[in-house]
KEPAPA-684845 format. One record per residue: residue number from 1; residue in one letter; x, y, z of N, C-alpha, C, CB in turn. Coordinates in steps of 0.1 Angstrom, whole numbers. Last residue first. Glycine has a CB too. Example, Ala and Ser with C-alpha at 12.3 -4.5 7.8 and 13.67 -1.06 7.14 Angstrom:
BEGIN
+-----+----+-------+-------+-------+-------+-------+-------+-------+-------+-------+-------+-------+-------+
|   i | aa |   npx |   npy |   npz |  capx |  capy |  capz |   cpx |   cpy |   cpz |  cbpx |  cbpy |  cbpz |
+-----+----+-------+-------+-------+-------+-------+-------+-------+-------+-------+-------+-------+-------+
|   2 |  S |   128 |   -22 |    71 |   137 |   -11 |    71 |   129 |     0 |    79 |   141 |    -6 |    57 |
|   1 |  A |   132 |   -57 |    78 |   123 |   -45 |    78 |   132 |   -33 |    78 |   113 |   -45 |    90 |
+-----+----+-------+-------+-------+-------+-------+-------+-------+-------+-------+-------+-------+-------+
This chain:
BEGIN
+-----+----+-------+-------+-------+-------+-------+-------+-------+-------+-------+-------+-------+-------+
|   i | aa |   npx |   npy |   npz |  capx |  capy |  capz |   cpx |   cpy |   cpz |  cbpx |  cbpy |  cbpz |
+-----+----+-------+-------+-------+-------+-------+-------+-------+-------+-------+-------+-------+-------+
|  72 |  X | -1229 |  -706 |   135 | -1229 |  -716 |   148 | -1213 |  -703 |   156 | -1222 |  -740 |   143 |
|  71 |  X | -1239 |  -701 |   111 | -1243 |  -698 |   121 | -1242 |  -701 |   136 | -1250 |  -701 |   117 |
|  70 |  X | -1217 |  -702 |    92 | -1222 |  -692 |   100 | -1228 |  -692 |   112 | -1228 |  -687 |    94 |
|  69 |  X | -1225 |  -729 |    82 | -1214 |  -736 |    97 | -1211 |  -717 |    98 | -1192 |  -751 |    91 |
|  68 |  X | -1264 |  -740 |    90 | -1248 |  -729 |    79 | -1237 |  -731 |    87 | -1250 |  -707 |    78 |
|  67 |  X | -1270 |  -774 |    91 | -1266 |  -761 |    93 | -1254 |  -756 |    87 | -1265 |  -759 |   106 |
|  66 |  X | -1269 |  -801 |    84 | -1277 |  -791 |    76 | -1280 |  -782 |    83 | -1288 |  -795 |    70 |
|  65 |  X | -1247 |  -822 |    88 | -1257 |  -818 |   101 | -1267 |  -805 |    95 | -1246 |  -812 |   118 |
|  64 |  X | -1236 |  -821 |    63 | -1241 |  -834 |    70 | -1247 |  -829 |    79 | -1232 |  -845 |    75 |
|  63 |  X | -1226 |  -797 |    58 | -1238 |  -803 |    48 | -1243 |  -815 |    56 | -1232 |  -808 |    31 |
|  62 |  X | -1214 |  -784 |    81 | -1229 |  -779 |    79 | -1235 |  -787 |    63 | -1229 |  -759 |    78 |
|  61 |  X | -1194 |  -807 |    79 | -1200 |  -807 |    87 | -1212 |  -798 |    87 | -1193 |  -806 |    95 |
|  60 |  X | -1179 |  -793 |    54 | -1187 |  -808 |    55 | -1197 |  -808 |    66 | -1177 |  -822 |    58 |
|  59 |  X | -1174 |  -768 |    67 | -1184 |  -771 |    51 | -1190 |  -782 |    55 | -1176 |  -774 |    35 |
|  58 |  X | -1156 |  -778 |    85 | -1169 |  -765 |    86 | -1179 |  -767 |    78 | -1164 |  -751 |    81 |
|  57 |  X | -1138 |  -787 |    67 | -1145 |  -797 |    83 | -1152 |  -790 |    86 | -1138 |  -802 |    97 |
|  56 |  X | -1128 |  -768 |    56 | -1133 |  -778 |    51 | -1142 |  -786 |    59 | -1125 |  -785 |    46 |
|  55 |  X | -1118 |  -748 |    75 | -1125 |  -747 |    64 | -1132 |  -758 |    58 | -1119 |  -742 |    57 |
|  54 |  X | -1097 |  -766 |    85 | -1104 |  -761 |    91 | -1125 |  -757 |    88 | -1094 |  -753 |    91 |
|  53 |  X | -1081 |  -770 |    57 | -1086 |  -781 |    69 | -1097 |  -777 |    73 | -1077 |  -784 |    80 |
|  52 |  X | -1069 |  -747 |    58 | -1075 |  -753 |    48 | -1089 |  -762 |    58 | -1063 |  -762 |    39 |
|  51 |  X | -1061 |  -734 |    77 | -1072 |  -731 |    77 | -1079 |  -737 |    65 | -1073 |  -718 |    78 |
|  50 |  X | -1039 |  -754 |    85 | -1048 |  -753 |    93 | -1063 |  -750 |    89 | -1044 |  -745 |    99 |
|  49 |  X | -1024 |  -742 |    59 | -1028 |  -754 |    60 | -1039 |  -761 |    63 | -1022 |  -758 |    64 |
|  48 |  X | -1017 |  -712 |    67 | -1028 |  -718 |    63 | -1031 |  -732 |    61 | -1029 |  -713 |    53 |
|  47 |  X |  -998 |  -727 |    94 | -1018 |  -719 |    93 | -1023 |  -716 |    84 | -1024 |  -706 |    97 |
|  46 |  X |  -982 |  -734 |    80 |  -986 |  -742 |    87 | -1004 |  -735 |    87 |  -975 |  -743 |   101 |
|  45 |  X |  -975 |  -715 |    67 |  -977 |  -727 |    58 |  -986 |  -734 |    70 |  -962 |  -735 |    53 |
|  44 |  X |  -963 |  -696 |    86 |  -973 |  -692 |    77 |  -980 |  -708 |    72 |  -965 |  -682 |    63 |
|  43 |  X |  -943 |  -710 |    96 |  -953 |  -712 |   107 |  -969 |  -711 |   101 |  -950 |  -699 |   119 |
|  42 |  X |  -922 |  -711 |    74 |  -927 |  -724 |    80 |  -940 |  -722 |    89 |  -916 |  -732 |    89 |
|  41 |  X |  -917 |  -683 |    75 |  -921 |  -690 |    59 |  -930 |  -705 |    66 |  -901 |  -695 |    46 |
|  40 |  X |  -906 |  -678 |    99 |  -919 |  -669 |    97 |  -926 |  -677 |    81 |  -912 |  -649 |    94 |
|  39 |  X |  -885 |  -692 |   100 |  -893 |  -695 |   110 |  -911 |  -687 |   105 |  -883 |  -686 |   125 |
|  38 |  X |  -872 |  -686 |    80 |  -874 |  -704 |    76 |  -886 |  -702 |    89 |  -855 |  -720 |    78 |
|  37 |  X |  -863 |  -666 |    59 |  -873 |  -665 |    65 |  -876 |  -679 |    71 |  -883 |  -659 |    57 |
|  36 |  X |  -846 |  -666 |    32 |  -839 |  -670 |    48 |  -852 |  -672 |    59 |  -828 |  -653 |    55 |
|  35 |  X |  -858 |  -670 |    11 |  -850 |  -657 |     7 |  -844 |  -659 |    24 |  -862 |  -640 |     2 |
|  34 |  X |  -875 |  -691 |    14 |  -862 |  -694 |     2 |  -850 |  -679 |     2 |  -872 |  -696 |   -18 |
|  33 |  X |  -892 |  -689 |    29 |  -883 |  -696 |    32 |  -871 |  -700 |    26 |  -888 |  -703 |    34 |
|  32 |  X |  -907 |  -670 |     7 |  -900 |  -663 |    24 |  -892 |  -675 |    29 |  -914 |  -661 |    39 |
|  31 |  X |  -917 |  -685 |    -9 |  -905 |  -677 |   -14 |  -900 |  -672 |    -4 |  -908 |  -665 |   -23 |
|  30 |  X |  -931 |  -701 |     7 |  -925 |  -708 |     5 |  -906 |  -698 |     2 |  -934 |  -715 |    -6 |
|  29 |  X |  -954 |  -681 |    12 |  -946 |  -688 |    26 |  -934 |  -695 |    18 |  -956 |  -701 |    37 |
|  28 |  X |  -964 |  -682 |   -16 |  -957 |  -670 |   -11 |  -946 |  -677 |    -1 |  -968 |  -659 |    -3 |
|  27 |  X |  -979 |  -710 |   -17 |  -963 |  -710 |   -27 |  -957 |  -689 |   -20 |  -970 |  -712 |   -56 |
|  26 |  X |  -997 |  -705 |     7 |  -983 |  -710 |     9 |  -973 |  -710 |     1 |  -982 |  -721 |    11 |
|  25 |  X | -1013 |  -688 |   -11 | -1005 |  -677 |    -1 |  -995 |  -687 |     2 | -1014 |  -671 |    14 |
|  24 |  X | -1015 |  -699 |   -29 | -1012 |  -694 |   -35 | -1008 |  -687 |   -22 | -1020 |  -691 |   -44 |
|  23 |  X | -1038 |  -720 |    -7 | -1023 |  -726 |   -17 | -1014 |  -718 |   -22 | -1024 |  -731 |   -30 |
|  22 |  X | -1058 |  -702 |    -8 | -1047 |  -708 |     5 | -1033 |  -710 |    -1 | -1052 |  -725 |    10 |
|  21 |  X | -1066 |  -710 |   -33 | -1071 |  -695 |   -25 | -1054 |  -699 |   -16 | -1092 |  -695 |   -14 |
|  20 |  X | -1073 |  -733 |   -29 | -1066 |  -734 |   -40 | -1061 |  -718 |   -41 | -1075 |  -741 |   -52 |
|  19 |  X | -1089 |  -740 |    -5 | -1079 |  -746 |   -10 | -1072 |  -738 |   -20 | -1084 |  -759 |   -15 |
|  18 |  X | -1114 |  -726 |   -17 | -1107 |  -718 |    -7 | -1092 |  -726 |    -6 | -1117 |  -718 |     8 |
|  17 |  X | -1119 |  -740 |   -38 | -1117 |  -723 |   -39 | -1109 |  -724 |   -29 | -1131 |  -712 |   -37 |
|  16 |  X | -1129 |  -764 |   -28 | -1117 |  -766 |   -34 | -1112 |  -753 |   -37 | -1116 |  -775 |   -46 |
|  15 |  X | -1148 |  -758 |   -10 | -1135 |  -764 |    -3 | -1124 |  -757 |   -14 | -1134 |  -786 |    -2 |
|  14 |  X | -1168 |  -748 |   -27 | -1164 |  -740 |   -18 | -1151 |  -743 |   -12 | -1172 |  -741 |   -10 |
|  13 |  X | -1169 |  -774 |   -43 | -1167 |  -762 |   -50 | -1163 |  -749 |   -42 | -1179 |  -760 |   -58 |
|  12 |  X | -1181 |  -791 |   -19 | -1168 |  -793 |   -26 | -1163 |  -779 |   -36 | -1171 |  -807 |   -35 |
|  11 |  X | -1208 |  -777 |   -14 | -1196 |  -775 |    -5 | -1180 |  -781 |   -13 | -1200 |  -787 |    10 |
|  10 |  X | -1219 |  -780 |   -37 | -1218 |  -763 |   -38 | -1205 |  -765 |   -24 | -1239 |  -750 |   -33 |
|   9 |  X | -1223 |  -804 |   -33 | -1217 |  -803 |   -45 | -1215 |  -788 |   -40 | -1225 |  -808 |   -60 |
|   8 |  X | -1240 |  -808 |   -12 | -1224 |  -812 |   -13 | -1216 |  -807 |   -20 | -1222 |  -823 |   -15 |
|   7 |  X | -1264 |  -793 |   -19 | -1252 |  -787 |    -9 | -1240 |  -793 |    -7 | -1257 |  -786 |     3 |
|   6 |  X | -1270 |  -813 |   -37 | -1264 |  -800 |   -42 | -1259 |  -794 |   -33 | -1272 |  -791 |   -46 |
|   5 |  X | -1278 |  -835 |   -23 | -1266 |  -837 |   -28 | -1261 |  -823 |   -33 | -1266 |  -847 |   -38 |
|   4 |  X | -1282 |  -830 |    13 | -1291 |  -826 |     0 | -1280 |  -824 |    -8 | -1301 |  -813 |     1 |
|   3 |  X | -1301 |  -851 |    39 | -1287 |  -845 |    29 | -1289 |  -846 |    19 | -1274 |  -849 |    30 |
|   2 |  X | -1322 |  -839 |    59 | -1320 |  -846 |    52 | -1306 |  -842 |    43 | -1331 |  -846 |    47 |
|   1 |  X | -1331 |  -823 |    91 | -1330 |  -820 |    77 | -1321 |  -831 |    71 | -1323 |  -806 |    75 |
+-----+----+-------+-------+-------+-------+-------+-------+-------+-------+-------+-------+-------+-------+
């Protein structure tokens, strides 16, 4: 299967949701590092970070290899 620019475009619009989805749980991790929480505020940040990332390299990778990254 061929690469099909609309599935890029519907994957960037997916990345940047879930990014921006994420983000809103680290500015939380953040208030936990600000009220003393520095181990439980820092680890949070870290995974979601992860699952930014994660998430993304999922997307890209089922638009360039044109599988659902469900299905795998």
């Amino acid at each position: 299967m061929g690469f099909n620019p609309e599935d890029a475009i519907d994957a960037a619009k997916d990345i940047t949701t879930n990014a921006i989805e994420k983000s809103s749980d680290i500015v939380g991790n953040a208030r936990d590092i600000i009220k003393g929480d520095i181990a439980g505020g820092v680890g949070e940040i870290v995974q979601n970070s992860l699952d930014i990332a994660t998430y993304a390299f999922d997307r890209a990778k089922a638009v360039f290899i044109g599988k659902s990254a469900d299905t795998e």
